[in-house]
C-alpha positions as a LaTeX table, in Angstrom:
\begin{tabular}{lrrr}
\hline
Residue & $x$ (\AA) & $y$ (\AA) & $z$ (\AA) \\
\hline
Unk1 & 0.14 & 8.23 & $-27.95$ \\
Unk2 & $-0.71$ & 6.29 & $-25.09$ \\
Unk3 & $-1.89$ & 8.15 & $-21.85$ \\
Unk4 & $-0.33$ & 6.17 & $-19.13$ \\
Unk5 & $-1.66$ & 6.90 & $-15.55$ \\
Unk6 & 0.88 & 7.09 & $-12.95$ \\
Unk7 & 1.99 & 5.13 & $-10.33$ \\
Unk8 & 1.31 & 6.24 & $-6.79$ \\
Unk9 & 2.80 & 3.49 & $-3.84$ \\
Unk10 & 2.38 & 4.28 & $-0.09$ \\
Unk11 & 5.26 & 4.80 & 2.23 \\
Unk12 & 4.74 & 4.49 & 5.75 \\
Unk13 & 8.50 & 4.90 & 6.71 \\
Unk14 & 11.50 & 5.85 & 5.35 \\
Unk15 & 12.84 & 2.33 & 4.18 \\
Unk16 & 9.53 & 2.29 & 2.32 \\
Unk17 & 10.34 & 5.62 & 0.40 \\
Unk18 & 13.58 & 4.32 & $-0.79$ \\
Unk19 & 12.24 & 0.81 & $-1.62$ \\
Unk20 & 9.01 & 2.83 & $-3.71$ \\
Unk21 & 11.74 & 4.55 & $-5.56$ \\
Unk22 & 13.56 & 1.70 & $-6.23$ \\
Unk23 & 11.04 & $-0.17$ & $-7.81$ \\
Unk24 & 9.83 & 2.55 & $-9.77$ \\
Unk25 & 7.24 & 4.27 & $-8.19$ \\
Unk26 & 6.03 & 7.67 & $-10.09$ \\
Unk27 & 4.88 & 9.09 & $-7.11$ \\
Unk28 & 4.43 & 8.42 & $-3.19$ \\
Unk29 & 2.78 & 9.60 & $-0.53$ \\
Unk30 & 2.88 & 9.49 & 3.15 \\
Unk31 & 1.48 & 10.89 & 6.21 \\
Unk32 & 2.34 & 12.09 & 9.81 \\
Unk33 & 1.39 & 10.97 & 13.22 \\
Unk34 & $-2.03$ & 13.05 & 14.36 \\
Unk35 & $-2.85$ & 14.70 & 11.01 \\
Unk36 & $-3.62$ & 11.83 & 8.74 \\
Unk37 & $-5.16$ & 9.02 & 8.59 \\
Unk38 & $-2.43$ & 7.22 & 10.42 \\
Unk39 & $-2.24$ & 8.00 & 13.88 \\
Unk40 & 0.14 & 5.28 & 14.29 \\
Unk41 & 2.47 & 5.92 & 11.93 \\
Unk42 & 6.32 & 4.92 & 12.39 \\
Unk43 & 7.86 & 8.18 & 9.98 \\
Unk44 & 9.07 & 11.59 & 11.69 \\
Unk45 & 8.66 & 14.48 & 10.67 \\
Unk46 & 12.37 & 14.36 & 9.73 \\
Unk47 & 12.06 & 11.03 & 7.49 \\
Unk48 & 9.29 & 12.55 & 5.84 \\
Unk49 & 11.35 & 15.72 & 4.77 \\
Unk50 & 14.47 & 12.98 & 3.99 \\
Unk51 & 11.99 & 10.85 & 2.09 \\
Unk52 & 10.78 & 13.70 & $-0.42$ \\
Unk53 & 14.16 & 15.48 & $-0.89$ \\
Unk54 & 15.15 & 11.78 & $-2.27$ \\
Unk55 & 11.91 & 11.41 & $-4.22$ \\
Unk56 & 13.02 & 14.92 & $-5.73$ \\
Unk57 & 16.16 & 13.72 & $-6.39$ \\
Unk58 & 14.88 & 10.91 & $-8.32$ \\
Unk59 & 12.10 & 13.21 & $-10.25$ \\
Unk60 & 9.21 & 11.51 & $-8.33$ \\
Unk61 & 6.08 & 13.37 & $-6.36$ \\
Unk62 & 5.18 & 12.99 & $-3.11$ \\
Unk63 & 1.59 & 13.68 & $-1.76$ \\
Unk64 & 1.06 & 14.31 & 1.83 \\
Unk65 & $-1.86$ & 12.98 & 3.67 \\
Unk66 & $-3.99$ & 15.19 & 5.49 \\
Unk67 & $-7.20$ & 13.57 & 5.31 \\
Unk68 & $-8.00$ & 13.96 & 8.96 \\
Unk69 & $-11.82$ & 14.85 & 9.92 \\
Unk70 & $-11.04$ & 17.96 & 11.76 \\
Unk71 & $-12.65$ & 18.85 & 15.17 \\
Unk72 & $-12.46$ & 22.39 & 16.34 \\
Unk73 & $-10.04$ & 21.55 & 18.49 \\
Unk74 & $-7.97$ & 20.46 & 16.04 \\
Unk75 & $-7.78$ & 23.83 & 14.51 \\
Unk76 & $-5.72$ & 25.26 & 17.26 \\
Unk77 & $-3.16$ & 23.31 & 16.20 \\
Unk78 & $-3.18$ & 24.42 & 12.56 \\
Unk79 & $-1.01$ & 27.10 & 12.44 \\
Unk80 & 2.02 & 24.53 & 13.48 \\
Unk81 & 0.86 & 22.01 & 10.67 \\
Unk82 & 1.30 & 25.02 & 8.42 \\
Unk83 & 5.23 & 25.02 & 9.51 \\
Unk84 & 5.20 & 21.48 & 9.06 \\
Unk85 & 4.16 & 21.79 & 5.43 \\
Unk86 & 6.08 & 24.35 & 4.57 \\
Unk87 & 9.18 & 22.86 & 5.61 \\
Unk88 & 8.02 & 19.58 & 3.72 \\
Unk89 & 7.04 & 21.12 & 0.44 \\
Unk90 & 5.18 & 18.30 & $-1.26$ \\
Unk91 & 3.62 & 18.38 & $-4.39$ \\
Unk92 & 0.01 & 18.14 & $-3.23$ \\
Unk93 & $-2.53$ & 17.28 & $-0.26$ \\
Unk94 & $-4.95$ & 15.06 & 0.49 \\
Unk95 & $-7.81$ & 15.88 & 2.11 \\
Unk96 & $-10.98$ & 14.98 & 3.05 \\
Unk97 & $-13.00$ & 17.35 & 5.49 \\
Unk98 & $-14.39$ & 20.53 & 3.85 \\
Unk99 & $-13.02$ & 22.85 & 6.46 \\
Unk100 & $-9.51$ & 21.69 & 6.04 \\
Unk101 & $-9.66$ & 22.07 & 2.42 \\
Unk102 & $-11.22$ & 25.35 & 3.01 \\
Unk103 & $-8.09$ & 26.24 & 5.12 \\
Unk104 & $-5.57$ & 24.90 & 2.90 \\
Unk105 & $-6.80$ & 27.10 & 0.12 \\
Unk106 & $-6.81$ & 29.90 & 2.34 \\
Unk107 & $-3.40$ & 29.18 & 3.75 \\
Unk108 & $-1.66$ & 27.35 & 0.76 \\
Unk109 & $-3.44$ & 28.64 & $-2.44$ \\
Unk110 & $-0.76$ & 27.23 & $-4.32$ \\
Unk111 & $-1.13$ & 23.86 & $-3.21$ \\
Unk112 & $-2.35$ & 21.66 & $-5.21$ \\
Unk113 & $-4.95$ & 19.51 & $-3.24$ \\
Unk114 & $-6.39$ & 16.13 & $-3.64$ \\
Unk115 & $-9.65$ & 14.94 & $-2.28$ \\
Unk116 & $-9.48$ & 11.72 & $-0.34$ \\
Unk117 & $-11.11$ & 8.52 & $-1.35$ \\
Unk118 & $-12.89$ & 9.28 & 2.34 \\
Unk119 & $-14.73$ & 11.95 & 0.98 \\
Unk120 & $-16.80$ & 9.10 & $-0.87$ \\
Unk121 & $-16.77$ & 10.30 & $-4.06$ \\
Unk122 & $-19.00$ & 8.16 & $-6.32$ \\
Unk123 & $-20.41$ & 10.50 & $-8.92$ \\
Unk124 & $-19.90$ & 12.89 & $-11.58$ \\
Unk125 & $-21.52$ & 15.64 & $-9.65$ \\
Unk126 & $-19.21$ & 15.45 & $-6.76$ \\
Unk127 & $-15.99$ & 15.34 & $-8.64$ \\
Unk128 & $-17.69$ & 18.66 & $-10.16$ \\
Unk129 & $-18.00$ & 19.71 & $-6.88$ \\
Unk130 & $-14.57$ & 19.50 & $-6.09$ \\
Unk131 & $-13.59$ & 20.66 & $-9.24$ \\
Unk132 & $-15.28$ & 23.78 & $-8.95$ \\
Unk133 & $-13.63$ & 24.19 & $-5.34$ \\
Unk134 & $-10.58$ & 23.81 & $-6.42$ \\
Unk135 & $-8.97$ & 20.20 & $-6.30$ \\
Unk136 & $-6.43$ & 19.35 & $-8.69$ \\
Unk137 & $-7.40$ & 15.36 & $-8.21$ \\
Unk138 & $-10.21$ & 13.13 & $-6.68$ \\
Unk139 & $-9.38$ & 9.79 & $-5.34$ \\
Unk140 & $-13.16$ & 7.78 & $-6.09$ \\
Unk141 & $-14.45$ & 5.39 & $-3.70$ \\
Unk142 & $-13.44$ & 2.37 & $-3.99$ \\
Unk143 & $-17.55$ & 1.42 & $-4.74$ \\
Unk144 & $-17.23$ & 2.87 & $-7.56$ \\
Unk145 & $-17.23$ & 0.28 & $-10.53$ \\
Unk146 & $-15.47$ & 0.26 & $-13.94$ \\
Unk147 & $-18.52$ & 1.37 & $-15.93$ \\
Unk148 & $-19.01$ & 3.86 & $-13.73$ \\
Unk149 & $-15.39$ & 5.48 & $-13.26$ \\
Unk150 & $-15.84$ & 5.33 & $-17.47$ \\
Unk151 & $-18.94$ & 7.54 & $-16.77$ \\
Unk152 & $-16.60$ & 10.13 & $-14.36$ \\
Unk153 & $-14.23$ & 10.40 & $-16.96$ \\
Unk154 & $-15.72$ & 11.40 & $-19.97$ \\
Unk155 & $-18.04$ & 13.71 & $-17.49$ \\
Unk156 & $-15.00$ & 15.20 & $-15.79$ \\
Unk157 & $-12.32$ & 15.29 & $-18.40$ \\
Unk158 & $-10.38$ & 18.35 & $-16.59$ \\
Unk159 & $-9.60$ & 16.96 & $-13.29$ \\
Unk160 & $-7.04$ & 14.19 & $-12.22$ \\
Unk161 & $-9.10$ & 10.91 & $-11.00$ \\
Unk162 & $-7.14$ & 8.06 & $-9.16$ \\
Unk163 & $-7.99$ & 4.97 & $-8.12$ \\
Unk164 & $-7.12$ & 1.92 & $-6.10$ \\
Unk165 & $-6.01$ & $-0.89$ & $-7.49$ \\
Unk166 & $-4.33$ & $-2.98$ & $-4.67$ \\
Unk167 & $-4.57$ & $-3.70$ & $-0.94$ \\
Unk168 & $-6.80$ & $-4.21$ & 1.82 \\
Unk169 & $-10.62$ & $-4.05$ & 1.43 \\
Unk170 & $-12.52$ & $-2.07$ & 4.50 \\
Unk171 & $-15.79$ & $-3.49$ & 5.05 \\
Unk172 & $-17.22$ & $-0.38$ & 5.75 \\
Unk173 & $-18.03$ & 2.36 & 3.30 \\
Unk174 & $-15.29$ & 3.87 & 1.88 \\
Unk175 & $-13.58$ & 2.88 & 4.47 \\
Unk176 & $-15.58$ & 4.80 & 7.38 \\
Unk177 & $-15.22$ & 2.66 & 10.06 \\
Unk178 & $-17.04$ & 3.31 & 13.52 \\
Unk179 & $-16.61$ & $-0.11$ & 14.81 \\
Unk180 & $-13.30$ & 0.07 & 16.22 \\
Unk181 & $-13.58$ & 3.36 & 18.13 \\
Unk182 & $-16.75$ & 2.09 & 19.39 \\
Unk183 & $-16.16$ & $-0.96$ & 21.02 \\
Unk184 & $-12.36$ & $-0.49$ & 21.38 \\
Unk185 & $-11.85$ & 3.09 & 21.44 \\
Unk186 & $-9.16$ & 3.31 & 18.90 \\
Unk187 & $-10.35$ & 5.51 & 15.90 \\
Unk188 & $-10.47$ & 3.66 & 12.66 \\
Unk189 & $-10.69$ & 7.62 & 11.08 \\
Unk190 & $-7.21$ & 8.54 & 12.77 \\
Unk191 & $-5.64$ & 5.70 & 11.74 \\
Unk192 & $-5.58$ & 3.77 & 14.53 \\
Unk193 & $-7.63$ & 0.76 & 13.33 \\
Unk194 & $-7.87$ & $-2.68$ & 15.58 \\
Unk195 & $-9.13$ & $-4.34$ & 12.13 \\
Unk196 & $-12.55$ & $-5.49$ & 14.21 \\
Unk197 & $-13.69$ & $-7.00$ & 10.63 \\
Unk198 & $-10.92$ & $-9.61$ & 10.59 \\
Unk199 & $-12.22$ & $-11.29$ & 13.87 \\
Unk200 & $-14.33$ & $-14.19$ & 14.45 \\
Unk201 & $-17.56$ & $-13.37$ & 16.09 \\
Unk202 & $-20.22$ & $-14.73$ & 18.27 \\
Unk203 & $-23.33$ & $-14.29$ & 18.77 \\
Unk204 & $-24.99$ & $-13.09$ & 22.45 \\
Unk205 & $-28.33$ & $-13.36$ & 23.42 \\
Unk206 & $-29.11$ & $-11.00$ & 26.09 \\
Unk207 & $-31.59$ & $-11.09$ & 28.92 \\
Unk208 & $-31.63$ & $-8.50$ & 31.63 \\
Unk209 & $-28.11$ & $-8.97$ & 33.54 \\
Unk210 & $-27.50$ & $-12.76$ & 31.87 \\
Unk211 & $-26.50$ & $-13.55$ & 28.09 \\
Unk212 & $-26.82$ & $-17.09$ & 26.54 \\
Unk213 & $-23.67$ & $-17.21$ & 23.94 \\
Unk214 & $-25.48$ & $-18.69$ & 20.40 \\
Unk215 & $-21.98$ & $-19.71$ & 18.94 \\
Unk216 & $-21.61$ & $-19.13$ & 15.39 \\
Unk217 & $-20.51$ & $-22.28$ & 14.42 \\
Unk218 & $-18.11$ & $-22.87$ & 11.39 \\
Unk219 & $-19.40$ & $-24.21$ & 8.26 \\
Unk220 & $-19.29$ & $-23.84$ & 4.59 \\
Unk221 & $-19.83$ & $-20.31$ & 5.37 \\
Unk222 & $-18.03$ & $-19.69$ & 8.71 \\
Unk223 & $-17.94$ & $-17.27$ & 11.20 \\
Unk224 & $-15.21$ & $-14.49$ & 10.00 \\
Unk225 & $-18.27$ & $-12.43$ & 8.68 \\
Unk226 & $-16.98$ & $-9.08$ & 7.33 \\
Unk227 & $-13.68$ & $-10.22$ & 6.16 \\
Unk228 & $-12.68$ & $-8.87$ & 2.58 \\
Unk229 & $-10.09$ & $-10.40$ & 0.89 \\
Unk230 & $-7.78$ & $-7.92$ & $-0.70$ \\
Unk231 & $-7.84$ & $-5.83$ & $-3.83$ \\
Unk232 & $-6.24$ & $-6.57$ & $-6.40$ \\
Unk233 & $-6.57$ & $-5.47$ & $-10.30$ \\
Unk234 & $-4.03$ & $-6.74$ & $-12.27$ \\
Unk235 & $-6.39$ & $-9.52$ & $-13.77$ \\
Unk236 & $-8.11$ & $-5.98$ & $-15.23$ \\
Unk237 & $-5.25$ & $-3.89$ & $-16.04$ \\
Unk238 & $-5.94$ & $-3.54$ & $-19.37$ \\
Unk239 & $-9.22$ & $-2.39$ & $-18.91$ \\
Unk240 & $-7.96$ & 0.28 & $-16.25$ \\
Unk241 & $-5.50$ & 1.83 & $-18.47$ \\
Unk242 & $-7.50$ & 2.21 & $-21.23$ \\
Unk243 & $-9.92$ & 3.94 & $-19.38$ \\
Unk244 & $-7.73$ & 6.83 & $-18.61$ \\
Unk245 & $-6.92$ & 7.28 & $-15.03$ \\
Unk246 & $-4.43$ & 9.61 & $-13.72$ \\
Unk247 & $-3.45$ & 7.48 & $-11.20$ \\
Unk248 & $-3.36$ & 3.92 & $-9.46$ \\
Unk249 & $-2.37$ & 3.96 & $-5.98$ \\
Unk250 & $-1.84$ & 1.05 & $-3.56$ \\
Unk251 & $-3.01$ & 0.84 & $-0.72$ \\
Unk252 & $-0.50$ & 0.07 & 2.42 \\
Unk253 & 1.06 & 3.23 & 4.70 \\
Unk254 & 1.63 & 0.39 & 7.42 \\
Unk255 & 2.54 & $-2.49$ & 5.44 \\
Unk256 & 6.50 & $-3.39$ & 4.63 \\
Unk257 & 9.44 & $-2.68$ & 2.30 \\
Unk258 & 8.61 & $-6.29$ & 0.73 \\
Unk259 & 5.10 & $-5.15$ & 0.41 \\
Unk260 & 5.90 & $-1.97$ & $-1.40$ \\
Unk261 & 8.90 & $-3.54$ & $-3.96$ \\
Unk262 & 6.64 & $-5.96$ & $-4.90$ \\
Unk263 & 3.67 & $-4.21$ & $-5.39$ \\
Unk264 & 5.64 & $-1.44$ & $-7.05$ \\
Unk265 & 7.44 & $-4.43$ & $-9.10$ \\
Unk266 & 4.88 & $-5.46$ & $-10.61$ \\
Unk267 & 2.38 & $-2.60$ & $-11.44$ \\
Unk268 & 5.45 & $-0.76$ & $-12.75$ \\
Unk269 & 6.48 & $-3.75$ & $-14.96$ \\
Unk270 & 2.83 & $-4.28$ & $-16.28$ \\
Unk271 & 2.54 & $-1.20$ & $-16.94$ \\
Unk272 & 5.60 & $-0.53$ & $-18.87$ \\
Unk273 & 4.53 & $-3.69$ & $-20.97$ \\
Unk274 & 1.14 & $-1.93$ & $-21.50$ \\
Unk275 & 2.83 & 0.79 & $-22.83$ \\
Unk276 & 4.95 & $-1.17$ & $-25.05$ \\
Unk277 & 1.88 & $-3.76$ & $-26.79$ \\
Unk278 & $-1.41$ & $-2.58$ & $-25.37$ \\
Unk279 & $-3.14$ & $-5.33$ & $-27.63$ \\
Unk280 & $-1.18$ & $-8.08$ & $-26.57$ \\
Unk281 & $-1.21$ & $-7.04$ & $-22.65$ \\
Unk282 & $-1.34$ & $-9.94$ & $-20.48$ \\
Unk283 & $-1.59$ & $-9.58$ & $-16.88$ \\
Unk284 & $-0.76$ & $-13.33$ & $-15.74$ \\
Unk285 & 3.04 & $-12.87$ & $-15.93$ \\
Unk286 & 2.67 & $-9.74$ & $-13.15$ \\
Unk287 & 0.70 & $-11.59$ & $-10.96$ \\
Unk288 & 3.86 & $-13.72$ & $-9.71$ \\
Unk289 & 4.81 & $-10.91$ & $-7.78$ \\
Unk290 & 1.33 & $-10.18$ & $-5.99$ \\
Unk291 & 0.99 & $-14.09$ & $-5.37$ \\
Unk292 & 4.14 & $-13.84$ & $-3.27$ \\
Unk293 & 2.97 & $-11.57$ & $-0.54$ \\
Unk294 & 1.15 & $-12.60$ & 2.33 \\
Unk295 & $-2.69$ & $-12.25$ & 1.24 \\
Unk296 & $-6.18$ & $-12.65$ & 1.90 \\
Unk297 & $-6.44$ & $-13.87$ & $-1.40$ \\
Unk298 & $-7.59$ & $-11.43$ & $-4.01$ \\
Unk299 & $-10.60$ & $-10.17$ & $-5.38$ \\
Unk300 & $-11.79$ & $-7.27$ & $-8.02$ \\
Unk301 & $-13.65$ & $-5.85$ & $-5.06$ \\
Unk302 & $-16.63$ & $-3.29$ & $-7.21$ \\
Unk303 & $-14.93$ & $-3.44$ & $-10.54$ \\
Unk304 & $-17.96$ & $-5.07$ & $-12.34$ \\
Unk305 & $-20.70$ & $-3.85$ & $-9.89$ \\
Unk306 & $-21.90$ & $-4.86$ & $-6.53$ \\
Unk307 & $-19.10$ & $-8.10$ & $-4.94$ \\
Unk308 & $-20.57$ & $-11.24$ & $-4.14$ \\
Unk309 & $-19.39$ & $-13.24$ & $-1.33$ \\
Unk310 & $-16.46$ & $-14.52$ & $-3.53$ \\
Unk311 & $-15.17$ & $-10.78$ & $-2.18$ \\
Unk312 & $-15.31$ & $-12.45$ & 1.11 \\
Unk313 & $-13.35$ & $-15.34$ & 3.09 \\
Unk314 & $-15.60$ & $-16.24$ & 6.14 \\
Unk315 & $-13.56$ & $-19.03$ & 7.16 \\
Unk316 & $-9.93$ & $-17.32$ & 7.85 \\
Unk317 & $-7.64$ & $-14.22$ & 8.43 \\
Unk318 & $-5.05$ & $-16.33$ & 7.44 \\
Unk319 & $-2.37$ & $-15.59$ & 4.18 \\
Unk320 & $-3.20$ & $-17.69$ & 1.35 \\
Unk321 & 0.43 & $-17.40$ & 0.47 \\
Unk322 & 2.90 & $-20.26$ & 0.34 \\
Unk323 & 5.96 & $-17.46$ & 0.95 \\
Unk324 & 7.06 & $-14.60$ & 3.18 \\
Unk325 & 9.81 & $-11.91$ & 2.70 \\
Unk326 & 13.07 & $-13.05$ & 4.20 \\
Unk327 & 15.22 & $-9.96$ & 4.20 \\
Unk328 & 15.99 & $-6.95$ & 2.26 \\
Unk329 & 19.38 & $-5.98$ & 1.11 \\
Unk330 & 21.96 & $-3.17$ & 3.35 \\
Unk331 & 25.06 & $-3.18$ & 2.17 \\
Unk332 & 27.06 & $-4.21$ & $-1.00$ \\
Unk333 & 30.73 & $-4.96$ & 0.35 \\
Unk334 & 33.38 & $-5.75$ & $-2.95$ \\
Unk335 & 32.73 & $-9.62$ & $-2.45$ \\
Unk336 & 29.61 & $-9.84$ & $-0.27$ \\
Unk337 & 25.96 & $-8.77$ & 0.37 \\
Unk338 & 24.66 & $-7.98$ & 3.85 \\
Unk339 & 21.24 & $-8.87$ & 4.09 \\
Unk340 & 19.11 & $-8.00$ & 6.91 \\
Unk341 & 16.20 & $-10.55$ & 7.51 \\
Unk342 & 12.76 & $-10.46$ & 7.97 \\
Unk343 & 12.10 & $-14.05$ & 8.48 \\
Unk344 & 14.44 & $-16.91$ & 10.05 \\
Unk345 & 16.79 & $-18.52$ & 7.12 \\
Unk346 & 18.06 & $-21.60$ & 7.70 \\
Unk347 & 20.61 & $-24.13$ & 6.33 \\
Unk348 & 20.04 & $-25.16$ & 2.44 \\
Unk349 & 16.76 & $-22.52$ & 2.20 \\
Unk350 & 16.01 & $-21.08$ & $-1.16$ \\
Unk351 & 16.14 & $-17.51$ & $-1.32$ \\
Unk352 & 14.52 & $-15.13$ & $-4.71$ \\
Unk353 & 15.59 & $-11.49$ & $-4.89$ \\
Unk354 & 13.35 & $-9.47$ & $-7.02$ \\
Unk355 & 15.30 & $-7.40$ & $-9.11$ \\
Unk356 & 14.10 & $-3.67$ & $-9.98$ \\
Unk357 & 13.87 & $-2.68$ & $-13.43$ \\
Unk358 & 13.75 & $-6.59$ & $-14.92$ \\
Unk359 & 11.36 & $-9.32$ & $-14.84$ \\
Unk360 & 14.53 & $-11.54$ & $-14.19$ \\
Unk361 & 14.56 & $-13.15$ & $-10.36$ \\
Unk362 & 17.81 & $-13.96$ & $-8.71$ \\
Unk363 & 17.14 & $-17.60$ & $-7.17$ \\
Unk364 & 19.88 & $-18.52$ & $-4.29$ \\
Unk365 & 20.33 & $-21.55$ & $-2.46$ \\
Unk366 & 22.22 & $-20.48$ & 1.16 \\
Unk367 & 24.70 & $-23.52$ & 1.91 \\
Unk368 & 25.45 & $-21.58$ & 4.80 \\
Unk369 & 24.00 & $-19.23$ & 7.14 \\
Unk370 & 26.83 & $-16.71$ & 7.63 \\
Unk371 & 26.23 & $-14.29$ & 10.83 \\
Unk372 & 26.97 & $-10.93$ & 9.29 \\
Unk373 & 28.21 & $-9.81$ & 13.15 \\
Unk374 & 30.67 & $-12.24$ & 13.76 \\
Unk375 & 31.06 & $-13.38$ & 9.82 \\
Unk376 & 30.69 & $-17.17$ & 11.32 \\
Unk377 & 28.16 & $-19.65$ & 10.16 \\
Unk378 & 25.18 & $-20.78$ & 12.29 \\
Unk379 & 22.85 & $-23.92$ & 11.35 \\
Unk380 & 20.00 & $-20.64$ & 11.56 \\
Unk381 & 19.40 & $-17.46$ & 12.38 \\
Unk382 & 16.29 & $-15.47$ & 13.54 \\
Unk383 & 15.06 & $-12.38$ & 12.16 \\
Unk384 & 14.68 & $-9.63$ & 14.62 \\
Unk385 & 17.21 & $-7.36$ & 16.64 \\
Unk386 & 18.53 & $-6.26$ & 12.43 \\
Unk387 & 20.14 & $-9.62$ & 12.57 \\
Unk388 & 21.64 & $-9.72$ & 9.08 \\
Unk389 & 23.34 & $-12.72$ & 7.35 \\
Unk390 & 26.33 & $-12.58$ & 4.24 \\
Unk391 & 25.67 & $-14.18$ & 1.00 \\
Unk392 & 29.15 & $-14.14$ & $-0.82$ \\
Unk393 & 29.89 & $-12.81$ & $-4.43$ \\
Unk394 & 30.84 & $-16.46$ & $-4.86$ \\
Unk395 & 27.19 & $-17.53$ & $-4.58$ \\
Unk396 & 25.72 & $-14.71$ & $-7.12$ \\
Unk397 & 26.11 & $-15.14$ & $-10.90$ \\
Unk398 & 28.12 & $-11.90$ & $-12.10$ \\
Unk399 & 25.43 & $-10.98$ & $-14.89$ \\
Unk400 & 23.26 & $-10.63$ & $-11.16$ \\
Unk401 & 25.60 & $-9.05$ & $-9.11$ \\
Unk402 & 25.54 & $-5.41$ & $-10.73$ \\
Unk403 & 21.67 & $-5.91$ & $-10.26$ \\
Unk404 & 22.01 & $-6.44$ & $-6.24$ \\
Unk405 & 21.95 & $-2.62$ & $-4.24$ \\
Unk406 & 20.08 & $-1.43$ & $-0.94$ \\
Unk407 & 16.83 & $-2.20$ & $-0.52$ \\
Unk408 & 16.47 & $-5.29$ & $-2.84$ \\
Unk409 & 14.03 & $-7.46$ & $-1.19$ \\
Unk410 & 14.02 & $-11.45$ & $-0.78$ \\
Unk411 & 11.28 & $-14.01$ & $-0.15$ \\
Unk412 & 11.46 & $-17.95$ & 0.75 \\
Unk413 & 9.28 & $-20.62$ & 0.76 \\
Unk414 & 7.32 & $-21.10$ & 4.22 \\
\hline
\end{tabular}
């Protein structure tokens, strides 16, 4: 029987939970503001406890990130994140900082805990490590390459190992940033990232009080010179399986509900088609759904060893897409949709709605864009302010409409 890894997809609010579970997430996890990695993030404590109960619901896990680096001060504050966890009950924690693992197991002995891929953990010996202290599951580096993780596992057959297999590419190692805190004082570690590797640089001579600005002028090469493009391996998903993970996350606590459904969409459909003819698996069908978000462009990051600068664009921080999401579904009246938008839609656009649970794609023209507030048309409409427009049951082919509920997500054409 096939060992199939499971699914892990990041929700950074609470429309992201729902749209995770729609799509068919396994598992999720999240974070909260000032104990994670994501200082910044847009979920309560509330939508986090809302979010689980429905992942429960639905027989999914969630994993809460905790994957701070811990100060002392931060320790006074503990006793309150225990209440917080409590109350949240999720199926595991990840961490990365020895002295909060040391007093989770203390605190939570029952929890199981995950080790954060900010631990670095490239090796046999550390998963050991961990093992031996008590994790349940490491998440490896993301420098760690295919032969390798096939190393890991048959090292390390006891322990859950996960890996990434979609979404932004740090620069740094493992993604242990300094630049941003250092020259704009917002902590890459705590979430608060100003992306410094996505800018365009200069260089600056300096002497004494004066600098001379030695422009770095663009060429073949340009001058965007630490910008990744983004992970992605679904070109390599056969290989991944096979190998025996326990789980392939993607990356993306800030990004979008259209992110996560079509992320989620497609991992969970190639997956599924693994399952069903592992030696006829062919990725290229999946890849439809990545090629629709807004992207770097892609690359296999470490998979076969050390990248190249084909892991690189140095001439833009630009999407390589050609679309963008243009709303996600609210409400399903008896003879119309209410969608809210993301994007502006305008007369005679082209909307796709990717369906959960089918490869099948809804494809809509919109004759008419009908204001969803005062149910009158408009020759456009903005996104913004949950401006929302109706699409009529007329419009939607009846084998489609039983498909169509909450948190369906659209895209257009630019």
């Amino acid at each position: 029987m096939i060992k199939l890894p499971e699914l892990l997809a990041p929700a950074g609010t609470l429309d992201a939970f729902k749209t995770a579970i729609l799509y068919g997430a396994d598992a999720i996890y999240a974070g909260l503001p000032g104990f994670s990695m994501r200082a910044r993030a847009k979920i309560t404590t509330e939508e986090v406890k809302l979010g689980i109960d429905l992942a429960h619901q639905a027989g999914r896990r969630v994993y809460l990130a905790f994957n701070l680096f811990a100060h002392d001060r931060d320790y006074a504050n503990m006793d309150r994140v225990g209440d917080i966890i409590r109350y949240l009950r999720p199926d595991a924690l990840i961490v990365a900082d020895p002295g909060v693992f040391a007093w989770l197991r203390q605190h939570f002995p029952d929890m199981p805990l995950h080790i954060s891929t900010q631990a670095n953990i490239c090796s046999a010996a550390s998963v050991k490590f961990w093992e031996n202290a008590g994790a349940r599951l490491c998440v490896l580096a993301r420098e760690v390459s295919h032969p390798e993780f096939k190393t890991i596992r048959a090292a390390c057959p006891n322990i859950g190992l996960e890996i990434f297999v979609h979404g932004a590419m740090c620069m740094a190692y493992s993604g242990r940033c300094l630049l941003s805190n250092y020259i704009t004082g917002r902590p890459a570690n705590r979430g608060a990232c100003a992306q410094l590797c996505r800018w365009k640089y200069d260089v600056i001579l300096r002497e004494h009080e004066s600098g001379i600005e030695m422009p770095l002028d663009q060429d073949d090469r340009g001058a965007y010179i630490m910008n990744s493009r983004d992970l992605c391996l679904m070109p390599r998903l056969g290989d991944v399986i096979a190998a025996g993970p326990d789980s392939l996350k993607i990356e993306g606590r800030n990004r979008s509900e259209y992110y996560v459904a079509s992320t989620v969409h497609a991992y969970r459909s190639a997956i599924d088609a693994y399952a069903a003819n592992p030696l006829a698996f062919d990725p290229t069908p999946f890849m439809n759904d990545l090629n629709i978000l807004e992207t770097r462009g892609y690359t296999t990051a470490f998979f076969d060893g050390p990248v190249g600068p084909d892991a690189h664009d140095y001439t833009t921080t630009r999407s390589t897409s050609d679309y963008h999401a243009a709303g996600v579904v609210t409400t399903i009246h008896d003879d119309h949709i209410v969608m809210e938008l993301r994007n502006e839609i305008r007369t005679n656009d082209e909307i796709t709605f990717v369906l959960p649970g089918t490869m099948d794609k809804l494809t809509l023209p919109v004759p008419q864009v009908i204001h969803a507030t005062s149910h009158t048309p408009v020759p456009h409409l903005a996104a913004g302010q949950h401006n929302a427009i109706i699409i009529p049951r007329s419009w939607i082919p009846e084998p489609y409409w039983h498909r169509l509920c909450p948190y369906v997500i659209a895209y257009k054409h630019k």
